[in-house]
N, C-alpha and C positions, 0 to 999 in steps of 0.2 A: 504493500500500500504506500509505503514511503517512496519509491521508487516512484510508483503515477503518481503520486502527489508532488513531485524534483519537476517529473517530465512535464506533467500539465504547467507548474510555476515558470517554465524555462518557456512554455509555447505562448505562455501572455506575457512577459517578457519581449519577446520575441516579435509576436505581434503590437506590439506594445512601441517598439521601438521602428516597426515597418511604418507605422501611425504615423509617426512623428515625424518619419523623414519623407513620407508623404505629405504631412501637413506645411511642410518646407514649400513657397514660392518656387515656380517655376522663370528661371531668370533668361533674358537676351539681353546682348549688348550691343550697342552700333558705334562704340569708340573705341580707339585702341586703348585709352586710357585706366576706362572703365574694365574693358576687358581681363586685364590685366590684377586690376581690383577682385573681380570675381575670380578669377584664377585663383586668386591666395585668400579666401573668402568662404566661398561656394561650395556646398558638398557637389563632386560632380554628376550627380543624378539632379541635380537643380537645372543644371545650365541645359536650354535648350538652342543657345547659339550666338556665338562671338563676330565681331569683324574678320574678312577676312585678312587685317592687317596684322590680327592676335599672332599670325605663322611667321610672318616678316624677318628674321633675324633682324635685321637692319634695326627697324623698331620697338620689336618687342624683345624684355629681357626676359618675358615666357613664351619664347615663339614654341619651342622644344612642348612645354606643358601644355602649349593650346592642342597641339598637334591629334592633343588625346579627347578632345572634346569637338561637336560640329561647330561647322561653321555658318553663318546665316549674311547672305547679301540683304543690301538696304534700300529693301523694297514694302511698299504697305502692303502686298499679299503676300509676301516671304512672312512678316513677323504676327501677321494675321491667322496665318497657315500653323504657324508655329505653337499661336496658343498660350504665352508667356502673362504668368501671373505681374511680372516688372519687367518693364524694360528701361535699359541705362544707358543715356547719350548722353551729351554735351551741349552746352548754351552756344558753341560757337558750332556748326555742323554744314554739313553737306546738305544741299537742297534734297536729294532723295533721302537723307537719316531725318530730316525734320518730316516729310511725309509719313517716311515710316513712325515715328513718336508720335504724329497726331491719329495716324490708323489706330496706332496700339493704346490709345486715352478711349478713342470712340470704340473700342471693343471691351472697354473696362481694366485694360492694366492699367498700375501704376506707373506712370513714366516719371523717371530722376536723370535731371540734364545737370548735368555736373560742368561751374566754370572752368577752366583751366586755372593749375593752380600754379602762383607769382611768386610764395615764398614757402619755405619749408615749414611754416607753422601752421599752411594750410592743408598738409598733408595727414595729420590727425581728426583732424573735421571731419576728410574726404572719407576716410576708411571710413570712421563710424557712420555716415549717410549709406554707405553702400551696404555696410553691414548691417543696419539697423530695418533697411528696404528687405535686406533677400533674407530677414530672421536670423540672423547669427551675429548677435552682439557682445556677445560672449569671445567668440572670436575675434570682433574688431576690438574692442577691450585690450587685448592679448597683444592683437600687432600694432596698436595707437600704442601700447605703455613701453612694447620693445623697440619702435621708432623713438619715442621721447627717451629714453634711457640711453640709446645710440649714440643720437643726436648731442645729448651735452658730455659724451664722452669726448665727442670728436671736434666740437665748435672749438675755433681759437679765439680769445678777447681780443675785440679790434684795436689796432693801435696805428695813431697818427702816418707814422713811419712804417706802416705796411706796404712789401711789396706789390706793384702793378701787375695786372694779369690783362692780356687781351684773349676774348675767345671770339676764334676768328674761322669763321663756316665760308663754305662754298659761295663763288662772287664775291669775295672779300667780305660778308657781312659779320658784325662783331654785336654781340649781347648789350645791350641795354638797363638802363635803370628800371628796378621795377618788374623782371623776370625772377623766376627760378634760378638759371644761371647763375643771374647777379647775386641774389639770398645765398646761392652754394658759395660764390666767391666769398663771398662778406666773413660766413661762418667758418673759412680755411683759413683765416687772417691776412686774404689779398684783398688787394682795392682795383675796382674796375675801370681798366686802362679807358674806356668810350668816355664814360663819366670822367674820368680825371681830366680828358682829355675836352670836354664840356660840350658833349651828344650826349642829348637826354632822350631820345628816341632813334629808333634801328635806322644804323648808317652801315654803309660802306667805306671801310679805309684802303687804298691803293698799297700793293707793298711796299712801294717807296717810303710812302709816309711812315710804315710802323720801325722799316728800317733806319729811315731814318732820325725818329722819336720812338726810340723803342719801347714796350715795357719789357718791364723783369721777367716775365713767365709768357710764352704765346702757347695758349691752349688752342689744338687744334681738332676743331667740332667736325669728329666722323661722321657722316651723315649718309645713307645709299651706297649702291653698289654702280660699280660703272667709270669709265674716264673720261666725265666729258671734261670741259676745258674749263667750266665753272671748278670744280674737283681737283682737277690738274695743280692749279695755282698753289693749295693746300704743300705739293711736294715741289715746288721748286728753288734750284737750287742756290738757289739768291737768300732765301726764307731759310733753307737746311743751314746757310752758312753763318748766318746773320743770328741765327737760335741754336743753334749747337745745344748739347748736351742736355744739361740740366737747365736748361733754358725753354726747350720746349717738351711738351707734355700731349701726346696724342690721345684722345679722349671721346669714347663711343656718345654719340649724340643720343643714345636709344637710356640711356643712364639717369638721361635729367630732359627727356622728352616728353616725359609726364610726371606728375608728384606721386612718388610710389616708397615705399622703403630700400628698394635698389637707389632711389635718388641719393645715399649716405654713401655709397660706393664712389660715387664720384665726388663727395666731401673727403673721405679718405684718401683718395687720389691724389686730389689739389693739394690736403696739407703733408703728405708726402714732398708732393713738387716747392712747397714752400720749404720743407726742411733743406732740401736736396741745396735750392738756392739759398739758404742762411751758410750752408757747407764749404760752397765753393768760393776759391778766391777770390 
């Protein structure tokens, strides 16, 4: 009797816990950002489908993880079809992702358009919104308190005399005040070369110009695959000669592409490349 009474206890149990992860939202995503979120999030029986930019290596630092869940194009009979108790995009979006968000309001999901996030202390917010939408709070809990715990390992106190950093992307274009980027610069204890240099909004610098008013550190914003001639300029060897060493610092753009807790990877990075230049003669 003891035995059916183990066996019955273990089958409502059982059932018990089939309930629950039933009772779980069924989630779609139309950002890579978002995707991303849900990725490290989401029991994967939630998700009923990602962008397909989640595979990307390029941009995504779970391209490998999405690989294991589908993928949904962004169409309002793609995420209609689909059935998705939430679905999560972006305030800044593709004309077809905003369709799809408005199909998926007018069939009763929740839709969460997530800003892009500017500085690393929107990145705890972000988790808890994603996690608090697809029911697992507990989990965002967990990765908002291991992001904040990171995070003041690794920030350095800004100090007047901190090295220049330029981060300088494809077409010469270099980060701005008021990004992510810039947030990760501040918290490695560099100062942003655009700003010092007094561009408060997205410019292009020529390489003459950095060579010839250099800063201390030129980070260089991996972005895509491919050679074209925007890309090209990144490796040339005027730029190789003029940054040598510890001077420059190649750095995957997919890092700090979106506010994620990989974004602390590239804060680790940077105050590396700062010691590295405190080192040299």
């Amino acid at each position: 009797m003891k035995r059916a009474a183990w066996v019955l206890l273990a089958g409502i149990v059982a059932c018990a816990g089939t309930a629950q992860a039933r009772a779980l939202p069924r989630v779609a995503s139309l950002n890579l950002c978002a995707d991303q979120l849900v990725l490290m999030l989401a029991q994967p029986e939630q998700i009923v489908g990602l962008s397909p930019l989640s595979r990307d290596c390029w941009d995504s630092v779970l391209c490998e993880q999405a690989r294991h869940v589908p993928v949904i194009r962004q169409s309002a009979e793609n995420i209609v079809a689909a059935h998705p108790d939430v679905v999560l995009g972006s305030t800044y979006t593709a004309a077809s992702a905003a369709v799809a968000m408005q199909a998926a309001r007018e069939s009763g999901a929740r839709v969460l358009a997530l800003p892009p996030a500017t500085g690393l202390a929107d990145i705890p917010a972000q988790i808890m919104q994603v996690a608090d939408a697809i029911g697992v709070p507990e989990r965002g809990r967990a990765l908002a308190d291991a992001f904040a715990t990171r995070l003041a390992a690794l920030s350095v106190p800004p100090r007047p005399d901190d090295p220049t950093a330029a981060i300088y992307a494809a077409n010469g274009f270099v980060t701005y005040a008021g990004s992510l980027p810039d947030d990760v610069l501040a918290h490695a204890g560099l100062r942003n070369y655009a700003t010092v240099e007094g561009h408060a909004k997205s410019s292009r610098f020529s390489m003459e110009v950095l060579i010839a008013h250099p800063p201390d550190l030129l980070v260089l914003d991996r972005s895509g695959a491919g050679n074209s001639m925007a890309q090209s300029m990144l490796d040339h060897p005027a730029l190789r000669r003029a940054f040598a060493g510890s001077r420059h610092l190649d750095l995957p753009a997919r890092l700090w592409l979106c506010g994620l807790p990989q974004t602390l990877d590239s804060l680790a990075l940077l105050r590396d490349a700062r010691r590295n230049l405190e080192k040299s003669p």
